[in-house]
ZATORMAR-620778 format. One record per residue: x, y, z of N, C-alpha, C in turn. Coordinates in Angstrom, 2 decimals. Each point is the difference from the previous one (the first is absolute). Layout:
N
+---------+---------+---------+---------+---------+---------+---------+---------+---------+
:      nx :      ny :      nz :     cax :     cay :     caz :      cx :      cy :      cz :
+---------+---------+---------+---------+---------+---------+---------+---------+---------+
:       X :       Y :       Z :       X :       Y :       Z :       X :       Y :       Z :
...
+---------+---------+---------+---------+---------+---------+---------+---------+---------+
This chain:
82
+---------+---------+---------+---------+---------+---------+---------+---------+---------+
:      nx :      ny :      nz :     cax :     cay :     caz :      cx :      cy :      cz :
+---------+---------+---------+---------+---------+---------+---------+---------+---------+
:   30.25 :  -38.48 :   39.95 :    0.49 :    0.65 :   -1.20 :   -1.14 :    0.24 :   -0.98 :
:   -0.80 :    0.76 :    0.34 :   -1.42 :    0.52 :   -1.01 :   -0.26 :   -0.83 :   -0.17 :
:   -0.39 :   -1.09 :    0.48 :   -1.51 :   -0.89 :   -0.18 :    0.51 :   -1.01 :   -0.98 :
:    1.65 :   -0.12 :   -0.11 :    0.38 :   -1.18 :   -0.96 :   -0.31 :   -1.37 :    0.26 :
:    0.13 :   -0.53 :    1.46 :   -0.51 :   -0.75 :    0.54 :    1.22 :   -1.19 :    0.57 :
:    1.31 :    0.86 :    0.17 :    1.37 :   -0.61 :    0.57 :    0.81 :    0.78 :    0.36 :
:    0.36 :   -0.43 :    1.09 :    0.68 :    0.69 :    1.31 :    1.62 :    0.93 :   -0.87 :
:    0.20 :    0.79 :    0.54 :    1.02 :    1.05 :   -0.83 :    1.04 :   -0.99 :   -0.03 :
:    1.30 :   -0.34 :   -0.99 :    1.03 :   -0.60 :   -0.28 :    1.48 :    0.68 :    0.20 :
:    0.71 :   -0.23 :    0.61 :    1.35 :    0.71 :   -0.24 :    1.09 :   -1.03 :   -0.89 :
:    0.33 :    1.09 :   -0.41 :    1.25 :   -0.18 :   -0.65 :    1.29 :    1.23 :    0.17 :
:    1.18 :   -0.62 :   -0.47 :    1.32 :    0.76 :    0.30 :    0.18 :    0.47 :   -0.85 :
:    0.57 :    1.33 :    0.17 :    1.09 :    0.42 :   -1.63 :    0.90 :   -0.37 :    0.50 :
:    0.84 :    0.05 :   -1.63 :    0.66 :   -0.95 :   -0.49 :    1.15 :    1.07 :   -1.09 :
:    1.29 :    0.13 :    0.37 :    0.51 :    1.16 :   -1.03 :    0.56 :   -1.00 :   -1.26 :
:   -0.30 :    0.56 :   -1.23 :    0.08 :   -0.20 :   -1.39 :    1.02 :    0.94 :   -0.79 :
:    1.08 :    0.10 :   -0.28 :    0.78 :    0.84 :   -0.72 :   -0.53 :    1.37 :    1.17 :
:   -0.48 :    1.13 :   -0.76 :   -0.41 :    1.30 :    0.50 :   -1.04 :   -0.21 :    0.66 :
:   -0.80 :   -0.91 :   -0.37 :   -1.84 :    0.28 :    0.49 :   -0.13 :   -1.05 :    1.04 :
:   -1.10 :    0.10 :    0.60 :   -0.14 :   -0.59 :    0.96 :   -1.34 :   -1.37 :   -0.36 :
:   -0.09 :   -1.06 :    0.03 :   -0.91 :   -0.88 :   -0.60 :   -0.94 :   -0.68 :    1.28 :
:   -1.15 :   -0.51 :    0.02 :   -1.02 :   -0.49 :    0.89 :   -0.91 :   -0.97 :   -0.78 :
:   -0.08 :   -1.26 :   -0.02 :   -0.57 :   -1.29 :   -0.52 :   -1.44 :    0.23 :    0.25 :
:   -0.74 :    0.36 :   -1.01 :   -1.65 :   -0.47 :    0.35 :   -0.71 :   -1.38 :   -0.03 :
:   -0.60 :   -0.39 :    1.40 :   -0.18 :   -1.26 :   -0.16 :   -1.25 :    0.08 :   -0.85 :
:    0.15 :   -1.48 :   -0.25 :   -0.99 :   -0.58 :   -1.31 :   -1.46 :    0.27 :    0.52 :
:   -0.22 :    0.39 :    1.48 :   -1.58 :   -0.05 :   -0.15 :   -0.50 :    1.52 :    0.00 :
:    1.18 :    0.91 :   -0.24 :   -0.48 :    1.55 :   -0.13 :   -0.55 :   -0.31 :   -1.55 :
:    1.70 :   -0.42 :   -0.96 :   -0.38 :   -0.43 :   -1.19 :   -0.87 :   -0.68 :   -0.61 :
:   -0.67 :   -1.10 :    0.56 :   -1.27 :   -0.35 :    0.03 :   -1.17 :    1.18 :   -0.22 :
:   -0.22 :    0.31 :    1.32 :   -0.88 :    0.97 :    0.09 :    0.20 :    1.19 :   -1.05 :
:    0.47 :    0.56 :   -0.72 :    0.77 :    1.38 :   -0.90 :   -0.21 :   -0.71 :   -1.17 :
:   -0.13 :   -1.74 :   -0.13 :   -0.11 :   -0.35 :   -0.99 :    1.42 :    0.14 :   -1.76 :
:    1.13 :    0.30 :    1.40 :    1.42 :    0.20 :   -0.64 :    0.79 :   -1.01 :   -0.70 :
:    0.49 :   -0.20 :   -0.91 :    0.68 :   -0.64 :   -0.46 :    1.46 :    0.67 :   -0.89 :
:    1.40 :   -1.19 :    0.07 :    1.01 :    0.69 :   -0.49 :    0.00 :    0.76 :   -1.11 :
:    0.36 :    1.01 :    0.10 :    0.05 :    1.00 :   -1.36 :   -0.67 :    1.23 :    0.39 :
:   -1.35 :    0.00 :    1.21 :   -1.29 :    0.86 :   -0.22 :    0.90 :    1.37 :    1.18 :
:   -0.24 :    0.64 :   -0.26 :    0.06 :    2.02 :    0.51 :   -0.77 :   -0.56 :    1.15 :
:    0.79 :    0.85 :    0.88 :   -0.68 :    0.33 :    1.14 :   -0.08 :    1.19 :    0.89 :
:   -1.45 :    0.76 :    0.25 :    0.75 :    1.51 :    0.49 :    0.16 :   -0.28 :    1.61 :
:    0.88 :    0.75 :    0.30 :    0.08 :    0.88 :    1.68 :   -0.10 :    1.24 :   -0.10 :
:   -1.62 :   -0.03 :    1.03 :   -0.82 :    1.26 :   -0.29 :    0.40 :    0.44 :    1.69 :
:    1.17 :    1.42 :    0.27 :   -0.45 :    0.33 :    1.71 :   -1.04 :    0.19 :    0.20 :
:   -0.48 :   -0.78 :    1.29 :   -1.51 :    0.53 :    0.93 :    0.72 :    0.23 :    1.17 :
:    0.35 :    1.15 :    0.19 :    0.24 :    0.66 :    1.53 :    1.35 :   -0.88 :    0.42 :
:   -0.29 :   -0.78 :    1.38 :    1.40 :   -1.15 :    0.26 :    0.10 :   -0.85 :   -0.67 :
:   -1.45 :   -0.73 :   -1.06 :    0.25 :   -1.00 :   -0.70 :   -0.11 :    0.24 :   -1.29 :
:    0.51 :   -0.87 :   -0.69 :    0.18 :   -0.44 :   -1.41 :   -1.46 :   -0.98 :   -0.66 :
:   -0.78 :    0.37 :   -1.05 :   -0.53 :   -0.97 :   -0.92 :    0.34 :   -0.52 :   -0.91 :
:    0.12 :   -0.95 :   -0.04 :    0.89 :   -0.91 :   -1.08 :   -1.63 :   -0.44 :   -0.82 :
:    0.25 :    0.16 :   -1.13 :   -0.64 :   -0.37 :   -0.90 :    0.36 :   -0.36 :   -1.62 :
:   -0.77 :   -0.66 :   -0.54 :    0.17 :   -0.60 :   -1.04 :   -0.27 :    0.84 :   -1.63 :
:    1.63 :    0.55 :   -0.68 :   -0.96 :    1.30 :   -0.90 :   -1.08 :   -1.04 :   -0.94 :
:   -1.06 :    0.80 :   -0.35 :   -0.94 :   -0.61 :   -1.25 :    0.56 :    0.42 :   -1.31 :
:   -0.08 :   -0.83 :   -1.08 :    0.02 :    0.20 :   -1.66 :   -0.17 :    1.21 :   -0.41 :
:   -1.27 :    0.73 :    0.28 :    0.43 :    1.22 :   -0.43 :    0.82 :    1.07 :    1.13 :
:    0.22 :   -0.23 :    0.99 :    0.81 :    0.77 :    0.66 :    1.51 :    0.13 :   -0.86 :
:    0.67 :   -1.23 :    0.08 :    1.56 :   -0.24 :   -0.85 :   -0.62 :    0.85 :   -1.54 :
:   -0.93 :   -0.40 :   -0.39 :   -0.36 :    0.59 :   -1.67 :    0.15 :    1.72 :    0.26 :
:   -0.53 :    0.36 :    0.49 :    0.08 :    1.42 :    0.60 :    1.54 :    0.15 :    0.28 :
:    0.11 :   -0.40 :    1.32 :    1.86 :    0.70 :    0.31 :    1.10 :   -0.24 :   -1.52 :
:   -0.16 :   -1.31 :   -0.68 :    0.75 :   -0.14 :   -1.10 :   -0.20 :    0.97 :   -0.94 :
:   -1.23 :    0.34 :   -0.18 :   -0.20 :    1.46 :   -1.19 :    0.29 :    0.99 :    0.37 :
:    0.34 :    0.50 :    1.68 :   -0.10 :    1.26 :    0.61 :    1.65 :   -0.37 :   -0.54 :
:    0.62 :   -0.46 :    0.65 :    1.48 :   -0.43 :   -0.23 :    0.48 :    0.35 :   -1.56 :
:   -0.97 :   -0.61 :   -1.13 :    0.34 :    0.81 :   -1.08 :   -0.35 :    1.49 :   -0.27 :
:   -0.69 :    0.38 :    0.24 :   -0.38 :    1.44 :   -0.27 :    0.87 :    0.95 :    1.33 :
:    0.71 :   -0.88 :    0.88 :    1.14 :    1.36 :    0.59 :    1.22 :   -0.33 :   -1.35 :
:    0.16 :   -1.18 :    0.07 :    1.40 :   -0.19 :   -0.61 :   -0.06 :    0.66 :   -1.96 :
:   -0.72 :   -0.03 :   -0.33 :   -0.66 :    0.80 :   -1.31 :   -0.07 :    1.61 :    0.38 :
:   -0.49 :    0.63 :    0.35 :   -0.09 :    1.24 :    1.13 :    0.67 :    0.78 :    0.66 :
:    1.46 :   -0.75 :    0.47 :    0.85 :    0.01 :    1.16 :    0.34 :    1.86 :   -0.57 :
:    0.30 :   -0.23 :   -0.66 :    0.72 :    1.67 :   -0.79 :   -1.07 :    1.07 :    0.21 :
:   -1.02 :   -0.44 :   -0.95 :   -0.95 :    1.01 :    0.55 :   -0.26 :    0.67 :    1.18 :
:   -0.22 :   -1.18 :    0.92 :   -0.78 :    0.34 :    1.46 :    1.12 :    0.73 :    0.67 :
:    1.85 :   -0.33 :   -0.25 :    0.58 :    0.67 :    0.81 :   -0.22 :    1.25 :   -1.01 :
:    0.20 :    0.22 :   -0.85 :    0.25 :    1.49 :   -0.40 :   -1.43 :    1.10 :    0.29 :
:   -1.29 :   -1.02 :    0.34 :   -1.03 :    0.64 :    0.49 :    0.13 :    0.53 :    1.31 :
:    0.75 :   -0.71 :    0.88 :    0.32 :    0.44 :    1.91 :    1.34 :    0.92 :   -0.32 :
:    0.56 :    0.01 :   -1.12 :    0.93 :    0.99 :    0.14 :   -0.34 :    1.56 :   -0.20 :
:   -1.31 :    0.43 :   -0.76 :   -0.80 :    0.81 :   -0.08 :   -0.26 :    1.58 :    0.85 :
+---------+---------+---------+---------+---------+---------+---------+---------+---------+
């Protein structure tokens, strides 16, 4: 698994209300340096998934992008209505 240095892990899904849930063990979290509370992206690569850990300013970014649609929202549609 790219040079992490431990053999690939399985795990099951697991259905949750609508969504479907999968337990990350503690030594991915380890490694990602994750802890409860912290963002995490799933980035597609082709058949697989990168799971990674968002950074401080990543969330700082999406949270401001998030305000400036929701501030905006009117504008931008009446701009695509054009």
């Amino acid at each position: 698994m790219r040079g992490w240095g431990f053999m690939a892990i399985l795990r099951q899904l697991r259905k949750s209300g609508d969504n479907m849930v999968v337990s990350i063990p503690k030594s991915i979290l380890e490694t990602l340096k994750a802890e409860e509370g912290d963002r995490l992206e799933f980035v597609p690569d082709g058949d697989s998934v990168i799971i990674r850990k968002q950074s401080d300013q990543q969330e700082e970014v999406l949270d401001l992008s998030n305000e400036m649609f929701a501030k905006y929202d009117r504008t931008m549609r009446d701009l695509v209505e054009r």
